[in-house]
MARVEX-79337 format. One record per residue (C-alpha): residue number from 0; x, y, z. Coordinates in Angstrom, 1 decimal, m for minus. Example, Ala and Ser with C-alpha at 12.3 -4.5 7.8 and 13.67 -1.06 7.14 Angstrom:
2
{pos=0, x=12.3, y=m4.5, z=7.8}
{pos=1, x=13.7, y=m1.1, z=7.1}
//
This chain:
151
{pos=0, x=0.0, y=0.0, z=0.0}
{pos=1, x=1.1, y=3.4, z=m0.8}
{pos=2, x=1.7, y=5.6, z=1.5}
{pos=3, x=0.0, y=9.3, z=2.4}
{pos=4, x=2.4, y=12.0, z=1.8}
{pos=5, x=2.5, y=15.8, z=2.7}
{pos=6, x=3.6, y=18.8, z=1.4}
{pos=7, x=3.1, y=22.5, z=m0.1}
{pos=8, x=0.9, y=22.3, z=m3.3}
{pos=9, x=2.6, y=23.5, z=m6.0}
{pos=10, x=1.3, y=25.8, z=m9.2}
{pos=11, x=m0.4, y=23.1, z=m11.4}
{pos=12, x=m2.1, y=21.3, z=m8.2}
{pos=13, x=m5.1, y=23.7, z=m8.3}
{pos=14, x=m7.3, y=21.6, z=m10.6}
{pos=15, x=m6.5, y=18.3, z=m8.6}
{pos=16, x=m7.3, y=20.5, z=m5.2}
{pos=17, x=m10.3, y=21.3, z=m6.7}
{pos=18, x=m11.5, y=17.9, z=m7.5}
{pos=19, x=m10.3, y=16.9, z=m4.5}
{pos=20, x=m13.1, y=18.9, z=m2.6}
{pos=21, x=m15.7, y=18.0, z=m5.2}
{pos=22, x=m14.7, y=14.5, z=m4.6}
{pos=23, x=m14.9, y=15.6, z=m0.5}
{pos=24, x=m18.2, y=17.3, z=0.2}
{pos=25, x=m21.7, y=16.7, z=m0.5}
{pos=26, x=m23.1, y=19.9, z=m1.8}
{pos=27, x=m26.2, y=19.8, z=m0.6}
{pos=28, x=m24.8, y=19.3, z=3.2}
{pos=29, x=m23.1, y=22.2, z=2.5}
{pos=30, x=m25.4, y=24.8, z=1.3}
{pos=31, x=m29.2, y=25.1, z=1.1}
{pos=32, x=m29.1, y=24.6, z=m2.5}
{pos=33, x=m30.0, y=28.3, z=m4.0}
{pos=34, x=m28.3, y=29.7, z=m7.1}
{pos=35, x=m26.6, y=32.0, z=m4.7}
{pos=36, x=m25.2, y=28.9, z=m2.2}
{pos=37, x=m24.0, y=27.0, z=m5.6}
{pos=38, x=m22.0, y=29.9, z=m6.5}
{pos=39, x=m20.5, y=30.5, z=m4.1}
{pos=40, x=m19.6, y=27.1, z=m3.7}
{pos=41, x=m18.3, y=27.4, z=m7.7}
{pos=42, x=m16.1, y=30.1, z=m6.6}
{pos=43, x=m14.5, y=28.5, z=m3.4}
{pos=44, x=m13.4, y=25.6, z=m5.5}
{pos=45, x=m12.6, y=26.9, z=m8.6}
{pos=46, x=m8.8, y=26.4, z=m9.6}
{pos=47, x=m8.2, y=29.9, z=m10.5}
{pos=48, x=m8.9, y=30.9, z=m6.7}
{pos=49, x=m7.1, y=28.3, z=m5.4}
{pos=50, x=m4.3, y=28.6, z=m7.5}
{pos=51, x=m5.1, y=32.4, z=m5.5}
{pos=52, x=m4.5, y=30.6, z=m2.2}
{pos=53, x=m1.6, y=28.4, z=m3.8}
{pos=54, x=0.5, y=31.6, z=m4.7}
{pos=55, x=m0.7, y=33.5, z=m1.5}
{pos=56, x=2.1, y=33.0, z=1.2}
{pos=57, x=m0.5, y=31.5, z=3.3}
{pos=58, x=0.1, y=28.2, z=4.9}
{pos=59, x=m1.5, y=25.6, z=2.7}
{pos=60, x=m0.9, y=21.6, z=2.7}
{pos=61, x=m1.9, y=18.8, z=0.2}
{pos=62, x=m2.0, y=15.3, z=1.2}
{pos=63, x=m1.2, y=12.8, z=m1.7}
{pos=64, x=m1.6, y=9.2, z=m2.2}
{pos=65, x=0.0, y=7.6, z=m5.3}
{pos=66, x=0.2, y=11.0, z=m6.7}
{pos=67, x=m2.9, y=12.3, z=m6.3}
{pos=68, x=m4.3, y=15.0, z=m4.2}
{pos=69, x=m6.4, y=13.3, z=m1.3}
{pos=70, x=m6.5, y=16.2, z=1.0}
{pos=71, x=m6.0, y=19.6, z=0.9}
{pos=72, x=m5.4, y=22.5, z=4.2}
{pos=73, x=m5.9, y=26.5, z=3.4}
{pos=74, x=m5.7, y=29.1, z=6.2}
{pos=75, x=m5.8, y=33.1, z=5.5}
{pos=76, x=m5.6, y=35.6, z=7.9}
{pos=77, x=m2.7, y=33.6, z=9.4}
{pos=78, x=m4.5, y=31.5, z=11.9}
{pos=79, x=m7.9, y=31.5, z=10.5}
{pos=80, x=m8.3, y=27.9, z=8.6}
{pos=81, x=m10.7, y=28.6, z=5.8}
{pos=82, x=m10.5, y=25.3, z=3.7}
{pos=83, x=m10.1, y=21.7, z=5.0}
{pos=84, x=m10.8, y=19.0, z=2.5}
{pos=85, x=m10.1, y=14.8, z=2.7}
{pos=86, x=m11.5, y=12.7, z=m0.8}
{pos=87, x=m15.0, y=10.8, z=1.3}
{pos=88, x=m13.0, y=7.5, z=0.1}
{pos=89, x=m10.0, y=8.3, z=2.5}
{pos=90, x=m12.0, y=10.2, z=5.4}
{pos=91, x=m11.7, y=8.1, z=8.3}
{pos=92, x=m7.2, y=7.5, z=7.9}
{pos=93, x=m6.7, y=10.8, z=10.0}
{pos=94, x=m5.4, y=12.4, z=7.2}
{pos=95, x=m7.6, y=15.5, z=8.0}
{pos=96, x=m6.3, y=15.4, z=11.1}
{pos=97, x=m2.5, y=15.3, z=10.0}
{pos=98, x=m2.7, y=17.8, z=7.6}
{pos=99, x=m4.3, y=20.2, z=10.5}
{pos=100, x=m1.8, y=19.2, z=13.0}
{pos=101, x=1.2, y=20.0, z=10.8}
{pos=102, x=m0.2, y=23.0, z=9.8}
{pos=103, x=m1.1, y=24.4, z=13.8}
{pos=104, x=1.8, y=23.7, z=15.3}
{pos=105, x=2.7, y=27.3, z=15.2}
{pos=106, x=m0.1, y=28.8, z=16.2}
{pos=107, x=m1.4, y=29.5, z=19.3}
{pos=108, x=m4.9, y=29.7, z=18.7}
{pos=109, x=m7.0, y=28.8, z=15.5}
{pos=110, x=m10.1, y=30.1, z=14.3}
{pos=111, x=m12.7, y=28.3, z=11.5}
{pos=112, x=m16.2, y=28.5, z=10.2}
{pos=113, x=m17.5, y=25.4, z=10.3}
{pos=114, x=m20.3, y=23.6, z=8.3}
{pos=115, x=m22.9, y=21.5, z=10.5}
{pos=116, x=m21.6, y=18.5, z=9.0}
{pos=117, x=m18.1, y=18.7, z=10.1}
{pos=118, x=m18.7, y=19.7, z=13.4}
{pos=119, x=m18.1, y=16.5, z=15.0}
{pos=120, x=m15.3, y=15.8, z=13.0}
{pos=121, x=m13.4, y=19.7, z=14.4}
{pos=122, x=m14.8, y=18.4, z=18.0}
{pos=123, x=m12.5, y=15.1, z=17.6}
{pos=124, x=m9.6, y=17.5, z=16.8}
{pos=125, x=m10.2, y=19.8, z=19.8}
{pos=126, x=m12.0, y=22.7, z=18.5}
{pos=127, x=m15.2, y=24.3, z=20.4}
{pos=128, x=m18.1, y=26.7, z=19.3}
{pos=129, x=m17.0, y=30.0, z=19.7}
{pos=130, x=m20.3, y=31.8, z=19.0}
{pos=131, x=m23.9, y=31.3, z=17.2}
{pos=132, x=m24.2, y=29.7, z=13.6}
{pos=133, x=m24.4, y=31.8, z=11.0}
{pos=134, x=m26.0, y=31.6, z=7.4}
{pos=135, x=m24.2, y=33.6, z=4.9}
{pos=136, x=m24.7, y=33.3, z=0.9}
{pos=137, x=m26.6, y=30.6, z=1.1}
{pos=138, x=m24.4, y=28.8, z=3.7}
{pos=139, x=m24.6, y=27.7, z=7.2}
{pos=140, x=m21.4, y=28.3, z=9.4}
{pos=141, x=m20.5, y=27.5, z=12.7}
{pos=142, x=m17.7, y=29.5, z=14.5}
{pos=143, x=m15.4, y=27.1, z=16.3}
{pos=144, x=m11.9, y=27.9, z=17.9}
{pos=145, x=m8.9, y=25.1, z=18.6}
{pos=146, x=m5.9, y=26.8, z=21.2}
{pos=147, x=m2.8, y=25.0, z=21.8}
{pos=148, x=m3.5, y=25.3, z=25.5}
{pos=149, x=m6.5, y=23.6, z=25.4}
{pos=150, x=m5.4, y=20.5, z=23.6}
//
């Protein structure tokens, strides 16, 4: 069996990072289903803005196995983690949970935005509600923190 490996994506990753989260996330868990949610969606995972991401001096993280893009780790406004993506096929392997925990160790505190179906799955890794869901273009967030201290 191959194993999972880690590092920075590189320019040229973008379209495999983006099927990567189409391959990840059930859009309808995600948003309500609107022409607003869906596009919103579009944009998040389109290659152009995450070749964006890719070129932005943020800390980012792909997971591959057999040389493909299995998981993929975005933060922006340095500890705010914004995307968090594992293939459904190899959720489960704690490869979500590796690519957060290579990517935290330097911070103190992390923020995210959470949608209700990967709540549990933040709680696992330590996280807590910070504050009320929210719905915003068509999607519902939860705000959940992680700190080093509390882990």
């Amino acid at each position: 069996m191959n194993t999972i490996i880690y590092r920075p994506p590189q320019l040229g990753d973008e379209h495999q990072i983006s099927g990567c989260m189409w391959a990840s996330a059930n859009l309808w868990e995600l948003t309500d289903g609107t022409p607003e949610s869906v596009a919103e969606w579009l944009k998040i995972c389109h290659p152009e803005e995450l070749k964006d991401r890719i070129l932005s001096g943020q800390k980012t993280l792909v997971a591959t196995w057999n040389g493909i893009i299995v998981g993929f780790i975005a933060f922006k406004r340095g500890n705010h983690l914004s995307l968090l993506f594992v293939r459904r096929e190899f959720s489960g392997r704690g490869i979500g949970r590796e690519l957060f925990c290579r990517c935290a160790e330097n911070f103190d505190e992390v923020t995210v935005n959470v949608a209700e179906a990967a709540v549990g799955f933040y709680q696992k890794i330590g996280f807590r509600e910070s504050g009320n869901s929210f719905f915003y273009k068509g999607i519902w967030g939860t705000p959940m923190k992680w700190s080093k201290q509390a882990s």
